[in-house]
MDAnalysis code that builds the backbone (N, CA, C; Angstrom):
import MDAnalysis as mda
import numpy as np

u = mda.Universe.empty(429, n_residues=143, atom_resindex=np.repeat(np.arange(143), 3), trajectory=True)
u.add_TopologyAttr("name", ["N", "CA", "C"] * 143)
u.add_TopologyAttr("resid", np.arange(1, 144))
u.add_TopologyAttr("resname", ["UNK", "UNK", "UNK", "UNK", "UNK", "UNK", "UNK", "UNK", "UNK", "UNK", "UNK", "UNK", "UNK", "UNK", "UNK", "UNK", "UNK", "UNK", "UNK", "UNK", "UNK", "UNK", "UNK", "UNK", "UNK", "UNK", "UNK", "UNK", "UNK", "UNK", "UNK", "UNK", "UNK", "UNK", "UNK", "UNK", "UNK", "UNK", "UNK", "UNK", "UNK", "UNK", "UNK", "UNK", "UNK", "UNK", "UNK", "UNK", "UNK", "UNK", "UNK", "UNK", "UNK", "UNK", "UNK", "UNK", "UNK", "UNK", "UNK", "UNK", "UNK", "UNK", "UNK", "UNK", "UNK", "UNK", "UNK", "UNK", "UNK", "UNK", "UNK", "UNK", "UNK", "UNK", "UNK", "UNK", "UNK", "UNK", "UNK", "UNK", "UNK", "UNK", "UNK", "UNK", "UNK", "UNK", "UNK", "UNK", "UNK", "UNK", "UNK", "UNK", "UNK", "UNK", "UNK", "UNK", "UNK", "UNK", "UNK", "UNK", "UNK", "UNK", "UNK", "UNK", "UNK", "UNK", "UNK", "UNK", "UNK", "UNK", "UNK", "UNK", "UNK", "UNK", "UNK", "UNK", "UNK", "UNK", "UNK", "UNK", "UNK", "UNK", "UNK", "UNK", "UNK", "UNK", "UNK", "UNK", "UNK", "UNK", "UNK", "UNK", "UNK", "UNK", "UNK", "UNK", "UNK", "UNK", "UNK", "UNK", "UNK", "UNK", "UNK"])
u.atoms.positions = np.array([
    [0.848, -1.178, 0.000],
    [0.000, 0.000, 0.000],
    [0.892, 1.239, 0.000],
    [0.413, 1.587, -0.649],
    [1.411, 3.437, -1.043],
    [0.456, 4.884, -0.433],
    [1.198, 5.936, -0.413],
    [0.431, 6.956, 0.194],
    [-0.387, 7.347, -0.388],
    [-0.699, 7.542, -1.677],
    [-1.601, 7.612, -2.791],
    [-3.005, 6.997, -2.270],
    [-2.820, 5.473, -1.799],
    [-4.233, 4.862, -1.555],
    [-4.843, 5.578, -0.256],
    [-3.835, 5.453, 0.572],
    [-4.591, 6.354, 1.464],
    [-5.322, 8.105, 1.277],
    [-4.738, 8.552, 0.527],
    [-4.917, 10.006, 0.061],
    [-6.957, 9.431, -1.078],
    [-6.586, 8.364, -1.491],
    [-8.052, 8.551, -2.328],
    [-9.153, 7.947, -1.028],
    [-8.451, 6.856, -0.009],
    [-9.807, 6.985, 0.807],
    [-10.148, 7.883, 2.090],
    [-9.569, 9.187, 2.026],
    [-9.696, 10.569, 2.784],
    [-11.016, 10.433, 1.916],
    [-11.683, 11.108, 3.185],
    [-13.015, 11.830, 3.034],
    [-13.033, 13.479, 2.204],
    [-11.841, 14.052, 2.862],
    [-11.629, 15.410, 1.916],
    [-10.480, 15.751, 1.493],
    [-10.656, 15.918, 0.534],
    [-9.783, 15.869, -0.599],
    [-8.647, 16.756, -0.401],
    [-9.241, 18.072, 0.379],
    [-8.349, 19.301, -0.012],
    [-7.223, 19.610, 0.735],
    [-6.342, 20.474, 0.950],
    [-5.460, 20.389, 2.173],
    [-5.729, 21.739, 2.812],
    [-5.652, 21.679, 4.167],
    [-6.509, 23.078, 4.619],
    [-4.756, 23.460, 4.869],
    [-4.722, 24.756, 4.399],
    [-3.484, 25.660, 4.760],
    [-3.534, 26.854, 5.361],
    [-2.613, 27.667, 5.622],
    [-2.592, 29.164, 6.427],
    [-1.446, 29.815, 5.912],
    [-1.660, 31.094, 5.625],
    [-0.562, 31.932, 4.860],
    [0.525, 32.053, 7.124],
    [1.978, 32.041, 6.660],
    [2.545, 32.358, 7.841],
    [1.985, 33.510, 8.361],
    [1.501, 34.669, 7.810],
    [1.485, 35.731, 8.313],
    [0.160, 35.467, 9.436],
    [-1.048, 35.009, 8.931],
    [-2.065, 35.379, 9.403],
    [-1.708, 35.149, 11.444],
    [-2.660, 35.181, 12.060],
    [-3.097, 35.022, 13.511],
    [-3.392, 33.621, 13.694],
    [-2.636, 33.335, 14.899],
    [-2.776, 31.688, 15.804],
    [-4.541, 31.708, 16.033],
    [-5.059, 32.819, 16.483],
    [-6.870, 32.702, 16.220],
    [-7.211, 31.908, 15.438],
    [-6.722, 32.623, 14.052],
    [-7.274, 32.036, 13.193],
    [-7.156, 30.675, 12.774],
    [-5.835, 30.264, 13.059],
    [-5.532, 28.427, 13.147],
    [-6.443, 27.936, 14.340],
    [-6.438, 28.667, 15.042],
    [-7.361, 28.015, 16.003],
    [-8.615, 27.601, 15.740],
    [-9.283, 28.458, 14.865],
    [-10.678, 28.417, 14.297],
    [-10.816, 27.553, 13.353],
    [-9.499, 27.423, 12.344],
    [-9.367, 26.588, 11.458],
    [-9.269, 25.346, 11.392],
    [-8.538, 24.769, 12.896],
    [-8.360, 23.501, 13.421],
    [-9.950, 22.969, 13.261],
    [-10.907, 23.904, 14.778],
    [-11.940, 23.635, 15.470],
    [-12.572, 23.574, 13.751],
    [-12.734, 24.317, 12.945],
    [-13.730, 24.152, 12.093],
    [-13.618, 23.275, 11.279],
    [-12.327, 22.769, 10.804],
    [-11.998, 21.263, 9.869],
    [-11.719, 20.279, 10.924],
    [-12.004, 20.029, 12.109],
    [-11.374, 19.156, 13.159],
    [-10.514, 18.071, 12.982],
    [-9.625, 19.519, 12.802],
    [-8.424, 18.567, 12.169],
    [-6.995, 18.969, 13.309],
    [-5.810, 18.347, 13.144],
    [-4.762, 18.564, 14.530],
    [-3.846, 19.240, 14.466],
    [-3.490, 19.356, 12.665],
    [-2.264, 20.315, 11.991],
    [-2.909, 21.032, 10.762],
    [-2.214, 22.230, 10.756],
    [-2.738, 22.928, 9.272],
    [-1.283, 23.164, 8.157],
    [-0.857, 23.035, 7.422],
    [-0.074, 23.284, 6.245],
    [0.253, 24.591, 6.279],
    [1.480, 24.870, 6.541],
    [1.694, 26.670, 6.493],
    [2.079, 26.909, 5.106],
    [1.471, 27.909, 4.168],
    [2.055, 27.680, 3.036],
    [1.423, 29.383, 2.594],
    [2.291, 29.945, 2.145],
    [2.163, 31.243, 1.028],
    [1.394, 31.441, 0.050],
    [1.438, 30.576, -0.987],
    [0.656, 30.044, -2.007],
    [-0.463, 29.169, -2.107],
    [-0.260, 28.305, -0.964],
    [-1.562, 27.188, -1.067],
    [-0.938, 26.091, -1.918],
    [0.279, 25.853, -2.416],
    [0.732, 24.876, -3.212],
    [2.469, 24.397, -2.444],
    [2.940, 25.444, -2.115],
    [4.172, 25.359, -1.697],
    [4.221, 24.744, -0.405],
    [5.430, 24.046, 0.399],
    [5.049, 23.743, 1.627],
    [5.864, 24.361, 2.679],
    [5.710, 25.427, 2.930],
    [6.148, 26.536, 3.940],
    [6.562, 25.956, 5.660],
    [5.570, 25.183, 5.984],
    [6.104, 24.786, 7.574],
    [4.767, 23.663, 7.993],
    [4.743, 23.328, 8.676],
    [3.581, 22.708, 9.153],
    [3.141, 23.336, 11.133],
    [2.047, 23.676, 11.375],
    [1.466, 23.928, 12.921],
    [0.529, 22.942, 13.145],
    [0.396, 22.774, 13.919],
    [-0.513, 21.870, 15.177],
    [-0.420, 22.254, 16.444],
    [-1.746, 21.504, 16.815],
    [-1.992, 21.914, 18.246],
    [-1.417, 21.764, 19.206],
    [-0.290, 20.753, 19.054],
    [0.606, 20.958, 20.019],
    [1.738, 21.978, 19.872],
    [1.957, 22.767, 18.952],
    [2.785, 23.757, 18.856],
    [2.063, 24.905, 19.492],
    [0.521, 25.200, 19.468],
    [0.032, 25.662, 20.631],
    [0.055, 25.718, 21.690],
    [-0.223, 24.603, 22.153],
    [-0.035, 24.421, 23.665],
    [0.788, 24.300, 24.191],
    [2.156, 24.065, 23.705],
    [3.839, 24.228, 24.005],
    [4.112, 25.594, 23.829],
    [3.744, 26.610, 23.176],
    [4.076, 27.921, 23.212],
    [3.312, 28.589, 24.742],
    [1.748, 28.418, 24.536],
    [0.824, 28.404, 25.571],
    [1.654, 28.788, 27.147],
    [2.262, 27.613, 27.193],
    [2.895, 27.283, 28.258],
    [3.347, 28.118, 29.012],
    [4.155, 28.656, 28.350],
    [5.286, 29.942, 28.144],
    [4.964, 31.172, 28.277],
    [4.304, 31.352, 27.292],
    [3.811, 32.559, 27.030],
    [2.104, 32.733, 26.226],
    [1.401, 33.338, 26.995],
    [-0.045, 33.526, 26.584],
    [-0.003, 34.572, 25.438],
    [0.779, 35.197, 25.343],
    [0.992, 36.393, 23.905],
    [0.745, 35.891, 22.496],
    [0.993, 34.326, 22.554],
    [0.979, 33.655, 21.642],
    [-0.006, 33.546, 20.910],
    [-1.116, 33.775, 21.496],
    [-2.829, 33.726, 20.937],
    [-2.860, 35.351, 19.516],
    [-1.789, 36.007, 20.378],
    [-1.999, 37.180, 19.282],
    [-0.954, 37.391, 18.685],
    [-0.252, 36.615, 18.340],
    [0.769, 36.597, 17.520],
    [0.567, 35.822, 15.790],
    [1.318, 36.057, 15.020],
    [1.497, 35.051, 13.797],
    [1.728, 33.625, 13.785],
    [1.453, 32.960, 13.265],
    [1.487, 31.677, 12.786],
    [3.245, 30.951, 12.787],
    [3.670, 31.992, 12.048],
    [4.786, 32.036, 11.669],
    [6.314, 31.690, 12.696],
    [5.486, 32.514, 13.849],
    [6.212, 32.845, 15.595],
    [6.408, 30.973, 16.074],
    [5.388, 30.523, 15.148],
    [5.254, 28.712, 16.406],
    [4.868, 27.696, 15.732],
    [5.298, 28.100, 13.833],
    [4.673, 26.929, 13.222],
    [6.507, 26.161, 12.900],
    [6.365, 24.737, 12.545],
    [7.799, 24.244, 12.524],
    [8.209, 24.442, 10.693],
    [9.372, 24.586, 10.844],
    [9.855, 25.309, 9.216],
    [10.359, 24.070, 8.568],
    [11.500, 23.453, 9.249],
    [12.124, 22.145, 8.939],
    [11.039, 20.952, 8.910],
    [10.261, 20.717, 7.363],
    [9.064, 19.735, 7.730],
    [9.824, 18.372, 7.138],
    [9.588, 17.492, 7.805],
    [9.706, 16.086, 6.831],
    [8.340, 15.654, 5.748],
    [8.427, 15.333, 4.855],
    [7.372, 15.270, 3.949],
    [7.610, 14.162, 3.161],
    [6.465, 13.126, 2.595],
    [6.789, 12.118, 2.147],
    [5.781, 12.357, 0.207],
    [6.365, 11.626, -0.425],
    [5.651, 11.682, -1.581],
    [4.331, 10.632, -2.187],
    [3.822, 11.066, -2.623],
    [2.534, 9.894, -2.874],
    [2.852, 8.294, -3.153],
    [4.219, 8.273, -3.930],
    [4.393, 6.865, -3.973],
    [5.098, 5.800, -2.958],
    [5.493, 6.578, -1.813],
    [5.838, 6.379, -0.458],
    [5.240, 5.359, -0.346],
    [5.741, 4.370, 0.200],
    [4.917, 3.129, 0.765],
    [4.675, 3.400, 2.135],
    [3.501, 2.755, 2.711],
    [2.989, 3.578, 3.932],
    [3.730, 2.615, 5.412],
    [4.357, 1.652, 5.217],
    [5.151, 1.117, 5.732],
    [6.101, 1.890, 6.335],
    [7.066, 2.266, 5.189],
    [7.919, 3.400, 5.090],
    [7.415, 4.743, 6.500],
    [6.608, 5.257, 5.913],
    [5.927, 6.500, 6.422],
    [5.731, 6.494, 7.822],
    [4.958, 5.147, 7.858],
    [5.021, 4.326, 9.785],
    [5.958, 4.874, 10.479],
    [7.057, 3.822, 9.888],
    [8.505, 3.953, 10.601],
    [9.038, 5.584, 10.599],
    [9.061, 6.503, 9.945],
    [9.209, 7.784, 9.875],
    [8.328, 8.502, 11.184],
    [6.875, 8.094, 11.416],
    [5.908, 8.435, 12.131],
    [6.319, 8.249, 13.462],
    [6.778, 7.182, 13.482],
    [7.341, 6.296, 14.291],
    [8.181, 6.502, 15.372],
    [9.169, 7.115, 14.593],
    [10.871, 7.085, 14.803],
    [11.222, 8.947, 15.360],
    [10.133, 9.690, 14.486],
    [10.174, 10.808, 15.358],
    [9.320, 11.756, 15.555],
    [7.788, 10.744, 15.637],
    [6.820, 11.126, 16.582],
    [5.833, 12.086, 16.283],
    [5.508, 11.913, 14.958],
    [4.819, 13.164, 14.074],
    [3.452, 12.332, 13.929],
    [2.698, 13.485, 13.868],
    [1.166, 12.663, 13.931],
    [0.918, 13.310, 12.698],
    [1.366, 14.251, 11.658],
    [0.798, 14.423, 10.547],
    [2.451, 14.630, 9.603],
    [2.283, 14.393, 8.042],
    [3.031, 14.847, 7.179],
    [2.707, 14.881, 5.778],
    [3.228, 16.162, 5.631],
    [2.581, 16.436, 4.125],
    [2.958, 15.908, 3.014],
    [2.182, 15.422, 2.235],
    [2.408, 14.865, 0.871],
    [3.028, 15.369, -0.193],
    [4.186, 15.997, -0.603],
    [4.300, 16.777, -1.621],
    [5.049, 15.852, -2.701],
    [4.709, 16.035, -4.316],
    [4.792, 15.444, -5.035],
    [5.653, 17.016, -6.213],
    [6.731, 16.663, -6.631],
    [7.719, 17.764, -7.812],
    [7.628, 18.646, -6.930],
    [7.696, 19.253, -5.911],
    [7.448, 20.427, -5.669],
    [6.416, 21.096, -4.765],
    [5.428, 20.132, -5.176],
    [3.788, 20.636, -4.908],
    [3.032, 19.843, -3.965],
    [2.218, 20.815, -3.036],
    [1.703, 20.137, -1.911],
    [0.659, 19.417, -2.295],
    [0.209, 18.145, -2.235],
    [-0.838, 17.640, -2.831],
    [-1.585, 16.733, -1.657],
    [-1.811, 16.931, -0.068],
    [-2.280, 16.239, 0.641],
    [-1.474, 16.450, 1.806],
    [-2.328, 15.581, 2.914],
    [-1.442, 15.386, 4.695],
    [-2.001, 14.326, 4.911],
    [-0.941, 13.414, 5.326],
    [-1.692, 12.470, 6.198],
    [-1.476, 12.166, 7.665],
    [-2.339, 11.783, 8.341],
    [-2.956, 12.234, 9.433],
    [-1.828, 10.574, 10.226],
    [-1.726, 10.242, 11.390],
    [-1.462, 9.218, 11.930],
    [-3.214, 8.278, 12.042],
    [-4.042, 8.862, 11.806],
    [-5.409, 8.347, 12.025],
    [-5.982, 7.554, 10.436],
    [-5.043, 8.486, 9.527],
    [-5.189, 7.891, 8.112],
    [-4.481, 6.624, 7.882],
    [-3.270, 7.148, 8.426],
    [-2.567, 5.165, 8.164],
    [-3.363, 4.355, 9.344],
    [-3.813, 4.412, 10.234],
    [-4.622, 2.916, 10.686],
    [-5.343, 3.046, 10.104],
    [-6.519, 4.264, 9.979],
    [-7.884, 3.373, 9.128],
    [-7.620, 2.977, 7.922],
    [-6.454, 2.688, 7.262],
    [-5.519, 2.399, 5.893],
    [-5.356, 0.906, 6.321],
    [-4.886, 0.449, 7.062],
    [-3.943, -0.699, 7.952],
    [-5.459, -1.393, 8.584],
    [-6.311, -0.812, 8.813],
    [-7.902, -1.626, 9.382],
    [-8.266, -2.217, 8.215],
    [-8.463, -1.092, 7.221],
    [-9.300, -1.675, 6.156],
    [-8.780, -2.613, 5.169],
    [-7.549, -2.508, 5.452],
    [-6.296, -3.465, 4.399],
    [-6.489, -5.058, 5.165],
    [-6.630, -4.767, 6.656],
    [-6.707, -5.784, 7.432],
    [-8.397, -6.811, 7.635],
    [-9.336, -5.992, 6.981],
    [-10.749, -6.575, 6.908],
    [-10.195, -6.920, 5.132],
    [-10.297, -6.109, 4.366],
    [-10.288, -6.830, 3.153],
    [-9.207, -8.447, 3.139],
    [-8.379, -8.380, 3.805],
    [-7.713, -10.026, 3.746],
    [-8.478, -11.010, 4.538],
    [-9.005, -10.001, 5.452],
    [-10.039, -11.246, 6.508],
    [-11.480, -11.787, 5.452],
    [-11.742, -10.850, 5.062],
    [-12.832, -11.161, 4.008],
    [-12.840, -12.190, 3.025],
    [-10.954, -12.156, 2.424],
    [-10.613, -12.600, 1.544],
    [-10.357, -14.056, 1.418],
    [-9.908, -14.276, 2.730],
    [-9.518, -15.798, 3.439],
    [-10.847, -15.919, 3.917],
    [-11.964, -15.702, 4.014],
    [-13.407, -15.802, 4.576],
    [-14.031, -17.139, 3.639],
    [-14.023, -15.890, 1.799],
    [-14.490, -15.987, 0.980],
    [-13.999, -17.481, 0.810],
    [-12.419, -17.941, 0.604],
    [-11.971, -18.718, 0.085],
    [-11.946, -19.971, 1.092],
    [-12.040, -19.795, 2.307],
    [-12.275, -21.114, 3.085],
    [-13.954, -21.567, 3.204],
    [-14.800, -20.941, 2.544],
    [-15.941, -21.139, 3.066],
    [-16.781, -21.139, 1.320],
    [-15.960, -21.048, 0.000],
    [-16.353, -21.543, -0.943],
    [-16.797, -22.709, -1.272],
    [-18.027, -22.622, -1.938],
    [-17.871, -24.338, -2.637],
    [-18.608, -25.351, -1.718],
])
């Protein structure tokens, strides 16, 4: 299974992003309103600028409450790891894995084309895991 399969059985298609400049509000709103855990920091909407999540919130939080009115930019991470659609999701695991990222963006030549979630590779890894149960179902109980 490659990252690709998982990217077609997402429910939405699109990748929700945030220009660096805007307000942590507004990621905030953006999270709560796509209930989602990370947003794509990106300039363009194509490029992949940084990635934020909610725990880059609540680790700033900590510290300092100023953070609510500050930029995006102040607490989103710049250095992203990113995997490409033909990534095998195996692969991606062990990456997930090894240093603890619950989302990473898909970029393919250049271009941001998806995120996947740590919630996307199991329900990837469930459904991979009912279709063989099904499969050995079918074939011991033929005939």
């Amino acid at each position: 299974m490659r990252i690709q399969d998982l990217l077609r059985g997402k429910t939405e298609s699109g990748v929700v992003t945030i220009r660096p400049g805007a307000g942590v509000r507004e990621l905030l709103s953006l999270l709560a309103e796509h209930n989602i855990g990370a947003v794509i920091v990106s300039d363009d909407g194509s490029r992949l600028d940084g990635i934020v999540s909610e725990r880059d919130v609540v680790r700033r939080l900590g510290t300092d409450e100023r953070v609510l009115d500050g930029p995006v930019s102040a607490i989103m991470t710049r250095s992203v790891r990113s995997c490409e659609s033909s990534t095998p999701v195996d692969d991606l695991m062990q990456l997930m894995t090894e240093h603890r990222f619950r989302h990473v963006p898909v970029v393919d030549e250049g271009r941001l084309v998806g995120i996947i979630s740590i919630g996307d590779v199991v329900k990837g890894r469930i459904d991979q895991l009912e279709f063989e149960r099904d499969q050995l179902d079918h074939y011991l109980h033929q005939g």
